[in-house]
C-alpha positions in Angstrom: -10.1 -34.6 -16.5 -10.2 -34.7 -20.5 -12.2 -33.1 -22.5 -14.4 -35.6 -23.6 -15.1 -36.3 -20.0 -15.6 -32.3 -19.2 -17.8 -31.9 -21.2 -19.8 -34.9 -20.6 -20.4 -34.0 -17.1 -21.5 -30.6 -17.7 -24.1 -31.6 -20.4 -25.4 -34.1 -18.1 -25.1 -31.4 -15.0 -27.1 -29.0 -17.2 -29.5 -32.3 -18.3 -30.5 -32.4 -14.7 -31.1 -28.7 -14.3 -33.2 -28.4 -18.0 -35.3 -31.3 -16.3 -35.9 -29.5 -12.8 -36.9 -26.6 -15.1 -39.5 -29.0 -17.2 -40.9 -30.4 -14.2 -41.4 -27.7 -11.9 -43.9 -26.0 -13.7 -46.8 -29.4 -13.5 -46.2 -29.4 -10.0 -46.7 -26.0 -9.9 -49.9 -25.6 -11.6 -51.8 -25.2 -9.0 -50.1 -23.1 -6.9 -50.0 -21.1 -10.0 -53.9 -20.8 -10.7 -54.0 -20.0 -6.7 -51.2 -16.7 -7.4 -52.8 -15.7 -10.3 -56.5 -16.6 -10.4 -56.5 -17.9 -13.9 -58.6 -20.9 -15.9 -57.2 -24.3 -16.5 -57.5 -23.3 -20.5 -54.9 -20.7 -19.4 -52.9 -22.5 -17.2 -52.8 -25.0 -19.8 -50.3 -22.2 -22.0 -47.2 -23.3 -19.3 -46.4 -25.6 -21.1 -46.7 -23.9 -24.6 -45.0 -20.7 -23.5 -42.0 -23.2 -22.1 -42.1 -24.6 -25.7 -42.3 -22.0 -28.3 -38.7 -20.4 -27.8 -37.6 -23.7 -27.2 -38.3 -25.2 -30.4 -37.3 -21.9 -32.6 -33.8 -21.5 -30.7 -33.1 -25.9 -31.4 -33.8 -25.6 -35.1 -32.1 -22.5 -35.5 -28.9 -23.3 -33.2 -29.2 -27.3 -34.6 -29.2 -26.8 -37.9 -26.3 -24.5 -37.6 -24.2 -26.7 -35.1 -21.5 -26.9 -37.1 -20.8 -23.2 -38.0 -21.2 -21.5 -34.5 -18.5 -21.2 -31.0 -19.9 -23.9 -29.4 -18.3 -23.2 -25.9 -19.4 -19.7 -25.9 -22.9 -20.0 -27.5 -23.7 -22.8 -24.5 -21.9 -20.5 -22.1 -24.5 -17.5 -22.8 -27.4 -20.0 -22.6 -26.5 -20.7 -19.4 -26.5 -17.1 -18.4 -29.7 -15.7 -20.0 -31.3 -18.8 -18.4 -30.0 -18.2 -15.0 -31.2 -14.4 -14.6 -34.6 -15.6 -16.3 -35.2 -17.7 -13.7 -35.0 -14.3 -10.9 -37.1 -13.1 -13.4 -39.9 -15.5 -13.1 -39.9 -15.8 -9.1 -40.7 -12.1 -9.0 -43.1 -11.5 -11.7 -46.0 -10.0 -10.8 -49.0 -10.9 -13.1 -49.2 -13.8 -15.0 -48.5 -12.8 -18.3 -45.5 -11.5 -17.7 -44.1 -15.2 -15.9 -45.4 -16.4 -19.5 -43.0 -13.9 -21.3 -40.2 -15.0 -19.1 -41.1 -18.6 -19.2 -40.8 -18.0 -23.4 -37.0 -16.4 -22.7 -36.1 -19.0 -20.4 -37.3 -22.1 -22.9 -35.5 -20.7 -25.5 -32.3 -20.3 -23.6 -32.6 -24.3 -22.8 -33.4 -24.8 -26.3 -30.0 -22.8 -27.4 -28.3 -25.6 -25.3 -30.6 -28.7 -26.3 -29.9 -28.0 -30.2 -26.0 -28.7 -29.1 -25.6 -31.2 -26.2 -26.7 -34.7 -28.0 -24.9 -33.8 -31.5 -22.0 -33.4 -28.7 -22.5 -36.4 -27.7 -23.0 -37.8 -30.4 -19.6 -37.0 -32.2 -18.1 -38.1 -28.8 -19.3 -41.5 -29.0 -20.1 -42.2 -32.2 -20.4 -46.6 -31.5 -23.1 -46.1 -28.3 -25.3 -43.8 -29.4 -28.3 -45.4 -28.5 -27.0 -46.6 -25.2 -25.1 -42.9 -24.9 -29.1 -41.3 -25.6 -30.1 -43.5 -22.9 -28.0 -42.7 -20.2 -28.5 -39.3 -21.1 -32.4 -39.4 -20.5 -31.8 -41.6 -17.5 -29.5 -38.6 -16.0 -32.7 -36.1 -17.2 -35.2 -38.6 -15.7 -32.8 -38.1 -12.4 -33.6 -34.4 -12.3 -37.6 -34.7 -13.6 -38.0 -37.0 -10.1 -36.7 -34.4 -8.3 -38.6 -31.4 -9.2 -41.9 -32.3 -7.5 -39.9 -32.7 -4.1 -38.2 -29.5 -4.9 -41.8 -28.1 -5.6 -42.9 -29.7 -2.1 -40.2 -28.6 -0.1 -40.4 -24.7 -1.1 -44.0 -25.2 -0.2 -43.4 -26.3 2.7 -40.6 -23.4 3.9 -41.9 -20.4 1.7 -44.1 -20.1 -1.3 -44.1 -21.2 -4.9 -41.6 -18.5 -5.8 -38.2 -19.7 -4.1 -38.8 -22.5 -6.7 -37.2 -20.3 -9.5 -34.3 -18.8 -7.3 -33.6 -22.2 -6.3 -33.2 -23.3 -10.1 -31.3 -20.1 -10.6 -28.1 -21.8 -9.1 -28.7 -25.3 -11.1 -27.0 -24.2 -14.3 -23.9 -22.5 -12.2 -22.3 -26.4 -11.8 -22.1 -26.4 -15.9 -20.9 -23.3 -16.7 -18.2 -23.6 -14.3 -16.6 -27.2 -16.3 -17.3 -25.1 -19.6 -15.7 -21.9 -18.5 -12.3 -24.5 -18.3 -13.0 -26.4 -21.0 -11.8 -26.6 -24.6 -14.7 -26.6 -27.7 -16.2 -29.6 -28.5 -14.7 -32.1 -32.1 -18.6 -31.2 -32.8 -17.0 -28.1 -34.7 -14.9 -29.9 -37.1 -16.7 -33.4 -37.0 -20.0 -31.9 -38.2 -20.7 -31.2 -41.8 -22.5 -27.8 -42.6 -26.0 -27.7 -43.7 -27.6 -25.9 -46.6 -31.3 -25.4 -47.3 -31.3 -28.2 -49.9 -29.6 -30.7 -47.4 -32.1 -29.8 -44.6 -34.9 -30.1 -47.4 -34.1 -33.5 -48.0 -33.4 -34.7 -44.6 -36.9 -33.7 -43.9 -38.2 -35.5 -47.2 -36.4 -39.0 -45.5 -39.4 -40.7 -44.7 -37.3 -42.2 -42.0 -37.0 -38.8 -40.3 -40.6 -38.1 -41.2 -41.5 -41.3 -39.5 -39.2 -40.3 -36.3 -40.7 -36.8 -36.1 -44.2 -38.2 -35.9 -43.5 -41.2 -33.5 -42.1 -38.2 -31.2 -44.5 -36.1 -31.7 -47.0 -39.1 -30.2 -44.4 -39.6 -27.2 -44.3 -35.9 -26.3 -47.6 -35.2 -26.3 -48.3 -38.0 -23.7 -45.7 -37.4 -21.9 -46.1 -33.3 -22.1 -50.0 -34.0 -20.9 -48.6 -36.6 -17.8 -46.0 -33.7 -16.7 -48.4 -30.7 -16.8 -51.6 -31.9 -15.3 -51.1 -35.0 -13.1 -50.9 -33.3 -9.9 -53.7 -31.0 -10.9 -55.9 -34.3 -11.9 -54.5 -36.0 -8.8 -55.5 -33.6 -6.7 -58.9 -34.7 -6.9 -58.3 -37.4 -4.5 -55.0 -37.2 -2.9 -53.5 -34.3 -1.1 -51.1 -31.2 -2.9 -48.1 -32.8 -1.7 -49.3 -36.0 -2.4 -50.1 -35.0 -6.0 -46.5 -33.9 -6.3 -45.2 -37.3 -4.7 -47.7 -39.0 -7.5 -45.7 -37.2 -10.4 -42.3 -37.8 -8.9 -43.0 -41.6 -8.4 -44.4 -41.4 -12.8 -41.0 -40.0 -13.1 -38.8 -42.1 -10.8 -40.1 -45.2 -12.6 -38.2 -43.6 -15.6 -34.4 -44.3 -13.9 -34.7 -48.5 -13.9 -36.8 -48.1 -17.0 -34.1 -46.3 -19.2 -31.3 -48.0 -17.1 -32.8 -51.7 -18.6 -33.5 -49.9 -22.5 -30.3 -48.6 -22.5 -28.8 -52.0 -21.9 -31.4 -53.8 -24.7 -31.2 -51.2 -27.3 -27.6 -52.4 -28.1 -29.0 -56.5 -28.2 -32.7 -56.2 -29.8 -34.3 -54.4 -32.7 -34.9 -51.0 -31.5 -37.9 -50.0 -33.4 -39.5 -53.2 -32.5 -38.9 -52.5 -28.4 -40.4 -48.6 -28.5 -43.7 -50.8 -30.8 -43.9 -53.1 -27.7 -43.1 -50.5 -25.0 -46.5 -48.1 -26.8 -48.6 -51.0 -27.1 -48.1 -51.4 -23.3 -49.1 -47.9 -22.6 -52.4 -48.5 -24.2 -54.2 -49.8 -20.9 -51.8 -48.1 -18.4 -52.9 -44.8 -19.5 -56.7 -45.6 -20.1 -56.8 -47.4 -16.3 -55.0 -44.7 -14.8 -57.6 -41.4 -15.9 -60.6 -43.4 -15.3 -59.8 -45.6 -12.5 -61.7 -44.7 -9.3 -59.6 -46.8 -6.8 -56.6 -44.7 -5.9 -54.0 -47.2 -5.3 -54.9 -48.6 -9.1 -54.8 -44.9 -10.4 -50.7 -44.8 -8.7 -49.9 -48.2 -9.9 -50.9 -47.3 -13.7 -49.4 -44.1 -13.7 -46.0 -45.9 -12.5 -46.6 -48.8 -15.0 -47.0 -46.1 -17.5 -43.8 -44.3 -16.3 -41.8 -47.4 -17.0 -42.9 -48.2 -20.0 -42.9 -44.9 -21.7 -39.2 -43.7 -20.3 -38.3 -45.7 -23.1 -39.6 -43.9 -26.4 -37.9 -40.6 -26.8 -34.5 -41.7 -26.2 -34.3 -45.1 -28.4 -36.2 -43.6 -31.2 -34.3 -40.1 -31.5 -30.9 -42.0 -31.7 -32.7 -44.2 -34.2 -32.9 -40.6 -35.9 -29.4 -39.7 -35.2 -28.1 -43.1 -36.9 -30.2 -42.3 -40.2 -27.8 -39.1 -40.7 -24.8 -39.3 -38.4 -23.1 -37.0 -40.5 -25.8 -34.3 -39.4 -26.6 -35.1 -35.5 -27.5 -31.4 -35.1 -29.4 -30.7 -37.5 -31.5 -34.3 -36.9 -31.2 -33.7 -33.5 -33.2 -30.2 -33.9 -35.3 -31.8 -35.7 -36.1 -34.6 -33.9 -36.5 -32.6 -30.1 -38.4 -30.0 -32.1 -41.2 -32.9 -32.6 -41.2 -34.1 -29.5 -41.1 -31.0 -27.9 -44.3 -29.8 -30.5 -46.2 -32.7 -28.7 -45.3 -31.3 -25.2 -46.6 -28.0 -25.7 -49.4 -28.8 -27.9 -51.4 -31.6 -26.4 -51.2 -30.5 -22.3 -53.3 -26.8 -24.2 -55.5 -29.3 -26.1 -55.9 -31.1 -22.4 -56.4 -27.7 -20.8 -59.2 -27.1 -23.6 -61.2 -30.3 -23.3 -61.2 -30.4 -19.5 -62.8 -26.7 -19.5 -65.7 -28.6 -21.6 -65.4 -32.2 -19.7 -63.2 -32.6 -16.8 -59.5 -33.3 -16.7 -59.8 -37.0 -16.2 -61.5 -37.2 -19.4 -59.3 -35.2 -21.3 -56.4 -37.3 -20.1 -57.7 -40.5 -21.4 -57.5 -39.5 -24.2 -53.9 -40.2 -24.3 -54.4 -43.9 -24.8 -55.4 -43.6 -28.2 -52.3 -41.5 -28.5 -50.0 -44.3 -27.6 -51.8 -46.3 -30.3 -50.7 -43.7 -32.8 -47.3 -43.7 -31.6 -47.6 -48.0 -31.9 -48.7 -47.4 -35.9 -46.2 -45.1 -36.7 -43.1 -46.9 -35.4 -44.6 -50.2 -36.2 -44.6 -48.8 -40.0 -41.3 -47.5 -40.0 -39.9 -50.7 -38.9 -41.7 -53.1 -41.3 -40.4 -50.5 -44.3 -36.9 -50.4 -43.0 -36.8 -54.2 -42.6 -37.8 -54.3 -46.1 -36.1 -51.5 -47.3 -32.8 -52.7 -49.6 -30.5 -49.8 -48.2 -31.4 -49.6 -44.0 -27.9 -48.5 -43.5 -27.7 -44.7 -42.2 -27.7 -42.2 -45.0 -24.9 -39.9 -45.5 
């Protein structure tokens, strides 16, 4: 096995592991407000507490992706990550899974600021398709959290979910531990404070960091408190099965984008894909018919699975020359929207109920619509749409 092809697998082995991680914690809401006796406005900090480390670690390790021992720097990652998880299935009180939650998102996040500008470099002709592919391996792992989440249940209790995910990241670090580092540390330019300054006065990166801000709040909002809302009508397990099926109906989805990226306007898809989220999202919180509420949520799956991928390599190609730093930058915005909006959601059910809250979202997809839909009328008219160096 090359090298390009090592270390392809192992970012896409550790890809399905970061998304077991994600998507463990909505299907274990409420088995966590059961262990720890808390409010939905503090169960609603999961998802911020995954986030925070997260997003310092990818702008810090991104925006230095070309100065640091790539091999070695992902290697530790994958350690700290793996004892944090022991740490989490034994902690005791509540705050103190949050504290380990921070140290485990971060670790991820060390990882995450490296594995697309990898990527990247590796295939610098398909990114979009490459990006794709890459979500549609994470969309692999997101499906099968909940059943993880169901099958602990069933055996034991909530716990053996985190020493389970303590042996997901061993696969990785086992192809690394062989492998030779990454072009990423000669292909990638170094970045000073002026460079990253005006990479983030590009209004086409501004425009990307908002449009993923829109996409990760909706889908940080679906991932956290689905189950929790579907368990107003359908059983725990069922719940689960619920979120699995939103996230299932991500693998044809991104399996069919990454195919029309390469053959339509990509801006212009992700405008369409949002638009179609609009009544998805709306019919699915306040639906009363449960086999509507599951075919909106699955609709909405397919449509959104989409987003993320095609407009962060949309980001990439503005600044090829700096896929880490973009990267970091791009993930850090869609990854503000997945910890931010599920503590707003947490907030406004406390006051209305969580059906409400998450109807919300719709106008959110609208936002996303405006945004992109901006960005591509000014780059079709823009005299200069070819990435900037």
């Amino acid at each position: 096995m090359n090298g390009r092809r090592r270390w392809t697998l192992a970012i896409f082995l550790f890809t399905i592991g970061d998304a077991l991680a994600l998507q463990v914690r909505g299907a274990l809401v409420p088995s966590l407000q059961a262990a720890f006796d808390v409010s939905p406005a503090l169960l609603g900090l999961v998802a911020p507490a995954g986030t925070v480390g997260f997003l310092l670690a990818i702008l810090v390790v991104g925006t230095s992706a070309g100065r640091l021992q790539v091999r070695r720097t992902v290697l530790g990652a994958l350690a700290v990550a793996t004892v944090t998880f022991v740490a989490m299935g034994v902690a005791p009180v509540y705050l103190l899974f949050l504290g380990f939650l921070v140290v485990q998102g971060s670790a991820d996040g060390v990882v995450r600021g490296l594995d697309r500008p990898i990527l990247a470099h590796f295939y610098p002709e398909q990114r979009g398709r490459v990006f794709n592919v890459y979500a549609l391996v994470w969309a692999l792992g997101a499906a099968t959290a909940p059943l993880l989440v169901n099958a602990a249940l069933a055996v034991g209790t909530w716990r053996w979910v985190f020493f389970a995910l303590a042996l997901v990241f061993l696969p990785a670090a086992f192809l690394l531990a062989r492998a030779d580092p990454p072009s990423l540390e000669e292909g990638e330019r170094s970045l000073s404070w002026a460079d990253f300054r005006a990479l983030l006065s590009d209004w086409r990166i501004v425009g990307v960091v908002l449009a993923l801000v829109c996409s990760g709040s909706i889908e940080g909002s679906i991932f956290t408190w689905l189950p929790y809302y579907a368990n107003g009508f359908l059983t725990p397990a069922q719940a689960n099965l619920l979120l699995s099926g939103f996230l299932v109906s991500y693998i044809p989805g991104r399996a069919v984008y990454s195919v029309l990226v390469e053959r339509v306007d990509p801006l212009a898809l992700v405008v369409v894909l949002s638009l179609c989220c609009v009544p998805t999202l709306y019919v699915a919180f306040t639906a009363t018919d449960p086999l509507v509420v599951v075919g909106a949520v699955l609709l909405t799956g397919l449509f959104i699975s989409g987003l993320f991928p095609t407009v962060s390599a949309f980001g990439v190609d503005v600044a090829p020359a700096y896929s880490g730093p973009v990267n970091a930058i791009a993930t850090a915005g869609n990854y503000a929207g997945l910890s931010l909006a599920p503590a707003a959601v947490g907030v406004a059910a406390a006051r209305t109920d969580i059906g409400a809250a998450l109807s919300g979202l719709a106008g959110v997809a609208v936002a996303f619509a405006l945004v992109t839909g901006t960005l591509r009328l000014h780059v079709g008219r823009s005299p200069d749409t070819t990435p900037a160096e």
